[in-house]
N, CA, C, O and CB atoms as a CASP TS submission, in Angstrom:
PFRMAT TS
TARGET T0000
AUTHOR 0000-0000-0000
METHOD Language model
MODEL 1
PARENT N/A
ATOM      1  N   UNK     1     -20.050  -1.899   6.309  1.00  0.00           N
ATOM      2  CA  UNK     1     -19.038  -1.848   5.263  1.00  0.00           C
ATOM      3  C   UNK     1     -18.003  -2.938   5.508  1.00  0.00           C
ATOM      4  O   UNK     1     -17.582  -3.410   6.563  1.00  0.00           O
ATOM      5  CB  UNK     1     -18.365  -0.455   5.209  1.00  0.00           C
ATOM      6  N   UNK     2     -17.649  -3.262   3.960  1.00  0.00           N
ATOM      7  CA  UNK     2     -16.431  -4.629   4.742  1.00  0.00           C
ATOM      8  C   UNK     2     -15.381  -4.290   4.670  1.00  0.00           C
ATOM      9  O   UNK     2     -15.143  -3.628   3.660  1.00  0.00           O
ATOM     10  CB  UNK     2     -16.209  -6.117   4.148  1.00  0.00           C
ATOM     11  N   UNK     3     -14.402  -4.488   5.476  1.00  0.00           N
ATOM     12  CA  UNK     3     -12.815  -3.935   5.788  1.00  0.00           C
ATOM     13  C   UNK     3     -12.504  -4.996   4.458  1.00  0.00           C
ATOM     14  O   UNK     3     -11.945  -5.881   5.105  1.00  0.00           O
ATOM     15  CB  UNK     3     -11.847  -4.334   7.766  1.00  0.00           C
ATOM     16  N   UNK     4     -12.490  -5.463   3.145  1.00  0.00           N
ATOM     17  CA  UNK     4     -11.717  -5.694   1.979  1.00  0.00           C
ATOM     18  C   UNK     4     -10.720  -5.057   1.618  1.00  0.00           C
ATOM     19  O   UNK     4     -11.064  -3.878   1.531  1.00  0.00           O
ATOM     20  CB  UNK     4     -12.299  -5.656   1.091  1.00  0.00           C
ATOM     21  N   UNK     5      -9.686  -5.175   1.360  1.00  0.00           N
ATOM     22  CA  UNK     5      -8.609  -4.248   0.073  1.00  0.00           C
ATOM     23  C   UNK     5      -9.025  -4.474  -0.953  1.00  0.00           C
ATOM     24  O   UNK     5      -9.192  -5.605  -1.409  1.00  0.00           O
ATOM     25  CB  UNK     5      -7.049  -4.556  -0.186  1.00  0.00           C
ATOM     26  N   UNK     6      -9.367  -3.016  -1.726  1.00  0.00           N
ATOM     27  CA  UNK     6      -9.528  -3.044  -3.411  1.00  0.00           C
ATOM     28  C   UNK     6      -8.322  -3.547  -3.832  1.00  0.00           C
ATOM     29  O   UNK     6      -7.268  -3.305  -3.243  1.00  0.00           O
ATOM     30  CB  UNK     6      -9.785  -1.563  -4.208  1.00  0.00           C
ATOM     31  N   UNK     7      -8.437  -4.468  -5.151  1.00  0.00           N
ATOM     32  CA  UNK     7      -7.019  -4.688  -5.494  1.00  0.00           C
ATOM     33  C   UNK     7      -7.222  -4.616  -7.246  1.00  0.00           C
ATOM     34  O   UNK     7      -7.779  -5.394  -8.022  1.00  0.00           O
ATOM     35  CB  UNK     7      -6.342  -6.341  -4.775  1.00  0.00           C
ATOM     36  N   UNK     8      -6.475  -3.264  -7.470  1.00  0.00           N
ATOM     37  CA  UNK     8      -6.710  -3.452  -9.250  1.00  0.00           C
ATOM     38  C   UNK     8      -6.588  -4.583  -9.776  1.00  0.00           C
ATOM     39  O   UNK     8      -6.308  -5.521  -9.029  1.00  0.00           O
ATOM     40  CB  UNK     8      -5.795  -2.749 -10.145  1.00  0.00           C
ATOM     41  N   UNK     9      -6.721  -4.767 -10.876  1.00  0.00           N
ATOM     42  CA  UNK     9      -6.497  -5.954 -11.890  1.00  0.00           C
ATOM     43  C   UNK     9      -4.884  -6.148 -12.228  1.00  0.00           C
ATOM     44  O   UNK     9      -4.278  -7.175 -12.534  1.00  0.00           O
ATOM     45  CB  UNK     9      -7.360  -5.615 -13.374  1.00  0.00           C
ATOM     46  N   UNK    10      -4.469  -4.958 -12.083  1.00  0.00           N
ATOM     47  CA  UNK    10      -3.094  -5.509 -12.139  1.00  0.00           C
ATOM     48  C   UNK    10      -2.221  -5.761 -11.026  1.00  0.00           C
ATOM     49  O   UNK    10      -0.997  -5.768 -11.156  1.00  0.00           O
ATOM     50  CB  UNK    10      -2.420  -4.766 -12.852  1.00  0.00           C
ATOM     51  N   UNK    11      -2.805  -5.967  -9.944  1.00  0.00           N
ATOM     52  CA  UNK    11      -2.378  -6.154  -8.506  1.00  0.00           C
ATOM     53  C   UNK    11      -1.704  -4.537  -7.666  1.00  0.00           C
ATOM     54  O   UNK    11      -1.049  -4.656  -6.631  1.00  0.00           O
ATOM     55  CB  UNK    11      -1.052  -7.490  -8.619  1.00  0.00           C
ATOM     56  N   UNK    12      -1.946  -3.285  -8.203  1.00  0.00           N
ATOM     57  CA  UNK    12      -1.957  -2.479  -7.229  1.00  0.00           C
ATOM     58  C   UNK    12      -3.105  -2.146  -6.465  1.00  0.00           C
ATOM     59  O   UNK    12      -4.218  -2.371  -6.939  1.00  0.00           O
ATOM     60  CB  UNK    12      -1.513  -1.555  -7.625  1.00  0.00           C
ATOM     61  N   UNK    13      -2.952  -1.557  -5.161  1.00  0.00           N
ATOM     62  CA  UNK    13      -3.509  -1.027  -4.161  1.00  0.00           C
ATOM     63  C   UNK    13      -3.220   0.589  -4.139  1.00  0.00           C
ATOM     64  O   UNK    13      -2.363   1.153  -4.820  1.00  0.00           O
ATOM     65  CB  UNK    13      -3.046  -1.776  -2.992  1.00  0.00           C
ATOM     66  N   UNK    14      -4.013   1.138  -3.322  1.00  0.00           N
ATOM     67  CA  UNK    14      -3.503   2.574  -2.617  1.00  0.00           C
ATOM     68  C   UNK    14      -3.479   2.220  -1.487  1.00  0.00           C
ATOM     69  O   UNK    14      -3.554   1.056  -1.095  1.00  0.00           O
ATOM     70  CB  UNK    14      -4.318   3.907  -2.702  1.00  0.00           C
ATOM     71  N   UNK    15      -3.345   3.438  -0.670  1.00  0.00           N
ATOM     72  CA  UNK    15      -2.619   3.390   0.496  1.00  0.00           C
ATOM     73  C   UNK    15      -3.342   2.517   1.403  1.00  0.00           C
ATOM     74  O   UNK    15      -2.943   1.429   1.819  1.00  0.00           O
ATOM     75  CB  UNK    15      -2.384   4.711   1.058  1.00  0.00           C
ATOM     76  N   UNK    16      -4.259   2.996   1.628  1.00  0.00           N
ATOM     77  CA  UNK    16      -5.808   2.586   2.549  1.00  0.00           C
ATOM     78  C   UNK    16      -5.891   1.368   2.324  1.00  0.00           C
ATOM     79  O   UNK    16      -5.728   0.670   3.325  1.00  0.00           O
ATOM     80  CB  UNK    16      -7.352   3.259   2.113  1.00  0.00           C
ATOM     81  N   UNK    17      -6.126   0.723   1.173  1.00  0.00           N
ATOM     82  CA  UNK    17      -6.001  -0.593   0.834  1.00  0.00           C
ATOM     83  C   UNK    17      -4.840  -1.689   1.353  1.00  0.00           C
ATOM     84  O   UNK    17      -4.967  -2.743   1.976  1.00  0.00           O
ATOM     85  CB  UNK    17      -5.943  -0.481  -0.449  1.00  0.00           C
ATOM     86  N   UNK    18      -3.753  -1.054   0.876  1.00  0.00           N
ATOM     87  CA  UNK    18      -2.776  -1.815   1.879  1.00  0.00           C
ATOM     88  C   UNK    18      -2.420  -1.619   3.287  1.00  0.00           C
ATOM     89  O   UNK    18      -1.517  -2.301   3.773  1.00  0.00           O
ATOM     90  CB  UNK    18      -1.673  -1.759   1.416  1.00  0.00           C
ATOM     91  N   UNK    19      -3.045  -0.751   3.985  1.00  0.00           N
ATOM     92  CA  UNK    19      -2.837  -1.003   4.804  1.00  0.00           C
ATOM     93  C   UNK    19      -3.817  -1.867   5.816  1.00  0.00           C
ATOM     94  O   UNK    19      -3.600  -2.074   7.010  1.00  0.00           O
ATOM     95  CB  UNK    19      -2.453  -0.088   4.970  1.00  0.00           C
ATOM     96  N   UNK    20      -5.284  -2.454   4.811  1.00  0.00           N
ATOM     97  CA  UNK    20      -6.102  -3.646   5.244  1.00  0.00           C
ATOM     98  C   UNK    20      -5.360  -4.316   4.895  1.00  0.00           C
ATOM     99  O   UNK    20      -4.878  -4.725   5.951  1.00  0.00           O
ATOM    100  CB  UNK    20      -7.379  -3.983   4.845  1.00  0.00           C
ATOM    101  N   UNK    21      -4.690  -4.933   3.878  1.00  0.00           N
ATOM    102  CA  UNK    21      -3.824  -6.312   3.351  1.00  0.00           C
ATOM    103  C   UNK    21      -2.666  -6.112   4.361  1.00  0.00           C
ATOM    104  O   UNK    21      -2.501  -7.236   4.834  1.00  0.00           O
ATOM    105  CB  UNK    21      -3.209  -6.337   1.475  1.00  0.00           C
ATOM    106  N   UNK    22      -2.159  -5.630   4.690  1.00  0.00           N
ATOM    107  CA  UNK    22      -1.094  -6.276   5.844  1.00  0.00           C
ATOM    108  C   UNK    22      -1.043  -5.751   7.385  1.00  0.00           C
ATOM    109  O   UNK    22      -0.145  -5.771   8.228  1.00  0.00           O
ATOM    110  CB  UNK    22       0.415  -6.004   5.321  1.00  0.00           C
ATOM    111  N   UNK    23      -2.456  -5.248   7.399  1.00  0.00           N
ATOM    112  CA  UNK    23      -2.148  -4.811   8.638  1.00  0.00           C
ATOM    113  C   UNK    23      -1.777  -3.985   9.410  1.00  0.00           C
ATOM    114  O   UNK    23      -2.242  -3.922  10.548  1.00  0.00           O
ATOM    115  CB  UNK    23      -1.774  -5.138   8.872  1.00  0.00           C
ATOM    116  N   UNK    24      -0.596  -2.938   8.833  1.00  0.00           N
ATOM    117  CA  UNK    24       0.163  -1.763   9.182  1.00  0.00           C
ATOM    118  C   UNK    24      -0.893  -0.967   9.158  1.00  0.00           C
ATOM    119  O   UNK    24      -1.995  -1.147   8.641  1.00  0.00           O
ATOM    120  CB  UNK    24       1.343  -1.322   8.319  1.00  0.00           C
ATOM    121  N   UNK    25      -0.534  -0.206   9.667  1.00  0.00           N
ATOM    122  CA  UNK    25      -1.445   1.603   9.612  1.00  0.00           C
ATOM    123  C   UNK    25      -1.118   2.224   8.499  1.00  0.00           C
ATOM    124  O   UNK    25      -0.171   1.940   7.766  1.00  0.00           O
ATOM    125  CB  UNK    25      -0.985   2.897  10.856  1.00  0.00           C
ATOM    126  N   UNK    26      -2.047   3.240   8.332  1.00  0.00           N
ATOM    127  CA  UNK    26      -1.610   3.994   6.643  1.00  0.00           C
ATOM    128  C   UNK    26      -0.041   4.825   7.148  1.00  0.00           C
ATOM    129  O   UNK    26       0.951   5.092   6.470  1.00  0.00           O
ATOM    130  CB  UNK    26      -3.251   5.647   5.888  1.00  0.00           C
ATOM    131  N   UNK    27      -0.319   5.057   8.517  1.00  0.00           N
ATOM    132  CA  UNK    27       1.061   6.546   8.943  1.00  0.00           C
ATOM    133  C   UNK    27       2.109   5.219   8.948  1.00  0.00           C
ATOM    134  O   UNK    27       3.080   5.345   8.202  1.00  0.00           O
ATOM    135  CB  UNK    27       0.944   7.851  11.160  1.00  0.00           C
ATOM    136  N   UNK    28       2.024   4.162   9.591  1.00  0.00           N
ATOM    137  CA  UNK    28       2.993   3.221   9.677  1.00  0.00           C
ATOM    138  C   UNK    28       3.724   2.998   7.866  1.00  0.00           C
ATOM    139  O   UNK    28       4.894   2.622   7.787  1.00  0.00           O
ATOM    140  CB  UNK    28       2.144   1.748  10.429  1.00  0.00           C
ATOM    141  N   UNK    29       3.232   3.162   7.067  1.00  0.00           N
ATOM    142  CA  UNK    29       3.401   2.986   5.673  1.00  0.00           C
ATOM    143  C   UNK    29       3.790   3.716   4.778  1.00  0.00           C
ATOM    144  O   UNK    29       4.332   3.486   3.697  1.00  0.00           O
ATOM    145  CB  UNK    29       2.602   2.721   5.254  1.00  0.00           C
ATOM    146  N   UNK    30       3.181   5.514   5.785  1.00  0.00           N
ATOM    147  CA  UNK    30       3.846   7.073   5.283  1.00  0.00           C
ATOM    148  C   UNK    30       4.616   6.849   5.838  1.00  0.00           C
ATOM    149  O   UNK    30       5.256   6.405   4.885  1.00  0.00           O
ATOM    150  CB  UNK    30       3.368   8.521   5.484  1.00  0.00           C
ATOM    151  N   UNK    31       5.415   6.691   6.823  1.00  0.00           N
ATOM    152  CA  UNK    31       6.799   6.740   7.559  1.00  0.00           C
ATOM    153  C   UNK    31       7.610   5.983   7.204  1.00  0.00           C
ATOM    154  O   UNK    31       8.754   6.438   7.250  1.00  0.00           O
ATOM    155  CB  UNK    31       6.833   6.542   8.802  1.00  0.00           C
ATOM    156  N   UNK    32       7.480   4.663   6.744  1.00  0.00           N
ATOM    157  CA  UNK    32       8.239   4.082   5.932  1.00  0.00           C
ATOM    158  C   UNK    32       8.503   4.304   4.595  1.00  0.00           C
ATOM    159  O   UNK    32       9.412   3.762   3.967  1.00  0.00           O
ATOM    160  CB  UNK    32       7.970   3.164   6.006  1.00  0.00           C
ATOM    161  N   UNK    33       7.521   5.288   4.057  1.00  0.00           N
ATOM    162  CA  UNK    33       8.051   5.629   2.604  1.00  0.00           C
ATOM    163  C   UNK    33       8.906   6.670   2.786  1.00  0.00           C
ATOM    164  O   UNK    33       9.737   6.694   1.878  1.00  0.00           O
ATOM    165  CB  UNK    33       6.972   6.038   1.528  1.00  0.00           C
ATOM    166  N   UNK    34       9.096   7.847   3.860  1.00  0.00           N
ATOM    167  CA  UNK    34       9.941   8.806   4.077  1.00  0.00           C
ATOM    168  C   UNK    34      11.263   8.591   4.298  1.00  0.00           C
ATOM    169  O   UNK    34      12.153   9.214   3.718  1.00  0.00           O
ATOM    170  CB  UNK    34       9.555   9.409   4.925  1.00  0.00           C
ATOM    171  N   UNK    35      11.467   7.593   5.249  1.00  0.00           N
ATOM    172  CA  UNK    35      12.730   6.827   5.543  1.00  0.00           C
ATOM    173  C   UNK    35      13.173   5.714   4.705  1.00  0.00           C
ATOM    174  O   UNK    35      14.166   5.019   4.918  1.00  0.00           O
ATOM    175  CB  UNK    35      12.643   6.301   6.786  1.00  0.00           C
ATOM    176  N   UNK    36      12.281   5.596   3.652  1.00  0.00           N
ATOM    177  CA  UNK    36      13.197   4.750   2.390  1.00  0.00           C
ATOM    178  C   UNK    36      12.918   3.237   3.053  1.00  0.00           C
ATOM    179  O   UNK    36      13.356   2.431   2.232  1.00  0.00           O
ATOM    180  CB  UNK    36      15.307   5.236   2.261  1.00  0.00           C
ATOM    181  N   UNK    37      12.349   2.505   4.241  1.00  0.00           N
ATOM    182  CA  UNK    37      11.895   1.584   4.382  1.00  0.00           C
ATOM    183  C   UNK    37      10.536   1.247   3.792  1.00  0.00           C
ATOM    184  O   UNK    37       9.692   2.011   3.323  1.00  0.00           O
ATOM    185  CB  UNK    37      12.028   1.512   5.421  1.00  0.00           C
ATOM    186  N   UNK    38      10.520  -0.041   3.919  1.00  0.00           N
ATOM    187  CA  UNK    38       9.141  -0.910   3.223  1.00  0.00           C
ATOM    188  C   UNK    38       9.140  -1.687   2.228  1.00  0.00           C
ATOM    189  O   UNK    38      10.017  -2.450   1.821  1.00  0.00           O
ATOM    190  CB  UNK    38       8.168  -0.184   2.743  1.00  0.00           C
ATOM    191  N   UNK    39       7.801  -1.395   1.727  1.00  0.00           N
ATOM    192  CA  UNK    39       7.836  -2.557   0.986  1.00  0.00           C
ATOM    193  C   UNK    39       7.578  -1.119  -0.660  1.00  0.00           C
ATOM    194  O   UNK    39       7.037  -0.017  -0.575  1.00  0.00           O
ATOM    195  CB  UNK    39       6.259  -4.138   1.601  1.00  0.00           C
ATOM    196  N   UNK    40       8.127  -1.690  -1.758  1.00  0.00           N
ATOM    197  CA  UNK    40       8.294  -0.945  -2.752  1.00  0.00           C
ATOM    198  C   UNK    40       7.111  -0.180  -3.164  1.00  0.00           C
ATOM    199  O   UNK    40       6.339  -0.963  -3.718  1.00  0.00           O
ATOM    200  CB  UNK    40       8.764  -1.661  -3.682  1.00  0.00           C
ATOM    201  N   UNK    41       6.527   1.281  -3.128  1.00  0.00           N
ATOM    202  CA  UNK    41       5.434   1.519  -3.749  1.00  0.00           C
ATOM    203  C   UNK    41       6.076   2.568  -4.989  1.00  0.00           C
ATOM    204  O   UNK    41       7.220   2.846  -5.350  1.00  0.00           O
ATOM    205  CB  UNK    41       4.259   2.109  -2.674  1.00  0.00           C
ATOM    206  N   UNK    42       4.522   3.038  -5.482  1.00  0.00           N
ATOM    207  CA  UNK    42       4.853   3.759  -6.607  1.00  0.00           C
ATOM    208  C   UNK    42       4.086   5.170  -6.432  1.00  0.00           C
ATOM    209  O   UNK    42       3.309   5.272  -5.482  1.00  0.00           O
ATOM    210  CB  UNK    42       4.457   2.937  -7.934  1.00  0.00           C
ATOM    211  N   UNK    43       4.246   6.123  -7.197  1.00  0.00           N
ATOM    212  CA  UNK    43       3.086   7.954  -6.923  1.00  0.00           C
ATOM    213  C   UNK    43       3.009   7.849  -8.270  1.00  0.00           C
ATOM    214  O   UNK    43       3.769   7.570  -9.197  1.00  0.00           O
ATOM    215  CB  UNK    43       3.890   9.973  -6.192  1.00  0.00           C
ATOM    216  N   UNK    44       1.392   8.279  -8.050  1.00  0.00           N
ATOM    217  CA  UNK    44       1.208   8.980  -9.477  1.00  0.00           C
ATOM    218  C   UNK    44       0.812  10.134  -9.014  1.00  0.00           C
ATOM    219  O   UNK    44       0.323   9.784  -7.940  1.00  0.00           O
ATOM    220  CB  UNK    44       0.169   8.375 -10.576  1.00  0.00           C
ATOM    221  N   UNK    45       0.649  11.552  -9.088  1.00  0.00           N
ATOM    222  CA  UNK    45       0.441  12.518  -8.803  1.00  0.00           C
ATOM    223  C   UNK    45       0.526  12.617  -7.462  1.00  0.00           C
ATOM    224  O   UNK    45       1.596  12.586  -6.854  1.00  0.00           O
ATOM    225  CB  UNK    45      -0.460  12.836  -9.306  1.00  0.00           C
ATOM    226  N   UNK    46      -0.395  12.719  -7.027  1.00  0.00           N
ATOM    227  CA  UNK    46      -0.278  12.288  -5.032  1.00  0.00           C
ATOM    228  C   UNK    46      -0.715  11.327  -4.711  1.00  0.00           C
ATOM    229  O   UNK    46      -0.853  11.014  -3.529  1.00  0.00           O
ATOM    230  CB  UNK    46      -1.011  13.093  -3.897  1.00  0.00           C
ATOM    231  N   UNK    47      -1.069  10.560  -5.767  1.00  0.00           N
ATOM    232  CA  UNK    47      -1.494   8.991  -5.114  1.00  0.00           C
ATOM    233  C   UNK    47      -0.476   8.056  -5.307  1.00  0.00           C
ATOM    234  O   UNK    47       0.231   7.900  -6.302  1.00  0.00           O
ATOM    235  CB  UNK    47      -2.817   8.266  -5.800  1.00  0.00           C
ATOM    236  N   UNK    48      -0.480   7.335  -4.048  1.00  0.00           N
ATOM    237  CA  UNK    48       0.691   6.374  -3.343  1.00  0.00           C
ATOM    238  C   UNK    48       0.445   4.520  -3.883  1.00  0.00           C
ATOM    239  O   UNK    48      -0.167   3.735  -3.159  1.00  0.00           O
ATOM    240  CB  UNK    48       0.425   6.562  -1.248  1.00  0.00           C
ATOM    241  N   UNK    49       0.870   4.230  -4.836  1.00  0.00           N
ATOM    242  CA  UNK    49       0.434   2.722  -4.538  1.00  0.00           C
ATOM    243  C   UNK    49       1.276   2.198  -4.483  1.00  0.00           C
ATOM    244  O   UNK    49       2.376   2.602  -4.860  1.00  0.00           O
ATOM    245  CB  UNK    49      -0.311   1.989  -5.270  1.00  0.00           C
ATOM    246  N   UNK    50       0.853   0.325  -3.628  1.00  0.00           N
ATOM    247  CA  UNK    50       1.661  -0.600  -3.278  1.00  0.00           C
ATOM    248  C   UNK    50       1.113  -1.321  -4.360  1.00  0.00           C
ATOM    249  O   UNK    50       0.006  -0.967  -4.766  1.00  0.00           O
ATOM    250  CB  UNK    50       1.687  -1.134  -1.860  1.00  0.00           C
ATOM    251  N   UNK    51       1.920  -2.648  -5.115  1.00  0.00           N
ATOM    252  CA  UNK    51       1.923  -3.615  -5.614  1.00  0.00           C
ATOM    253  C   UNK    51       1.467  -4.875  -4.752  1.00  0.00           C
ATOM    254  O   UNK    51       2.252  -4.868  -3.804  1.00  0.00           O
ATOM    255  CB  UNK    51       3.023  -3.615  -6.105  1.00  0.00           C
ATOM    256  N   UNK    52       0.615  -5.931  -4.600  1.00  0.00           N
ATOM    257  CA  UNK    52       0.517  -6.811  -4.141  1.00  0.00           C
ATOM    258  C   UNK    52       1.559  -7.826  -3.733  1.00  0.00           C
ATOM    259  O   UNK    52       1.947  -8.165  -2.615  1.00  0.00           O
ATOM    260  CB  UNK    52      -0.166  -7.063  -4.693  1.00  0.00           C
ATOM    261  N   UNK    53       1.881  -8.190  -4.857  1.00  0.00           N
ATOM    262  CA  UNK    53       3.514  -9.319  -4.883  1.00  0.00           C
ATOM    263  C   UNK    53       4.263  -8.372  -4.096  1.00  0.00           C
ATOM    264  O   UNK    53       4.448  -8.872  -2.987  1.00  0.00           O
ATOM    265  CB  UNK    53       4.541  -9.711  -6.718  1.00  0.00           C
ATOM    266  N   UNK    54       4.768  -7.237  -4.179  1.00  0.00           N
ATOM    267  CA  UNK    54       5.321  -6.406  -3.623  1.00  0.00           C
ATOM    268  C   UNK    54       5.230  -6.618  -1.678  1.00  0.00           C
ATOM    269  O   UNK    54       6.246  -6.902  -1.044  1.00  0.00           O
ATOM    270  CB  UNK    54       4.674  -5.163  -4.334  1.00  0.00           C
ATOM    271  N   UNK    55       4.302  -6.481  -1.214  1.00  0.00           N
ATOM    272  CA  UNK    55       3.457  -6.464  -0.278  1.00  0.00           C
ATOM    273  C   UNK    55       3.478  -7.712   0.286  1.00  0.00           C
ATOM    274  O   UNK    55       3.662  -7.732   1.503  1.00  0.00           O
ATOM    275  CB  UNK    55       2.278  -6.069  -0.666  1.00  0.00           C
ATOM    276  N   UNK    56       3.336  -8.777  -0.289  1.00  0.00           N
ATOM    277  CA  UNK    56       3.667 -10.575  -0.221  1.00  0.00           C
ATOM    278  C   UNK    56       5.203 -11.016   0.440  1.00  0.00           C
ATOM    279  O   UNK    56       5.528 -12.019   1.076  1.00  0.00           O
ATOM    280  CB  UNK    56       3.700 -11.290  -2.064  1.00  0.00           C
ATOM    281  N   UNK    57       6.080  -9.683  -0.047  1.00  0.00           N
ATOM    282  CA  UNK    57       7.046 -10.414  -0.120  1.00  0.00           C
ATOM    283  C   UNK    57       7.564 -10.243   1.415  1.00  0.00           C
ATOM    284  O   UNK    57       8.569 -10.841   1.798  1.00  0.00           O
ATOM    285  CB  UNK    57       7.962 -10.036  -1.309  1.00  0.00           C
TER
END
């Protein structure tokens, strides 16, 4: 299997995904969304996504 990040068409990810694009761990990425650090994501129901540009920056 290849370690790729899916990346929608409109440049979001989920969690798993970004955390191949930069490296961090997925918990490294839950812990920063708890403490209001990171990089900006969004929820839709219980799913967590990051923006790419977002993620870039």
């Amino acid at each position: 299997m290849e370690n790729k990040p899916y990346i929608y068409p409109d440049g979001r990810m989920r969690s798993k995904d970004a955390s191949l694009y930069t490296g961090f761990r997925e918990g490294t990425l839950s812990n920063w969304r708890v403490i209001g650090k990171g990089p900006r994501f969004i929820k839709r129901g219980t799913r967590v996504f990051y923006f790419q540009a977002d993620l870039d920056d």
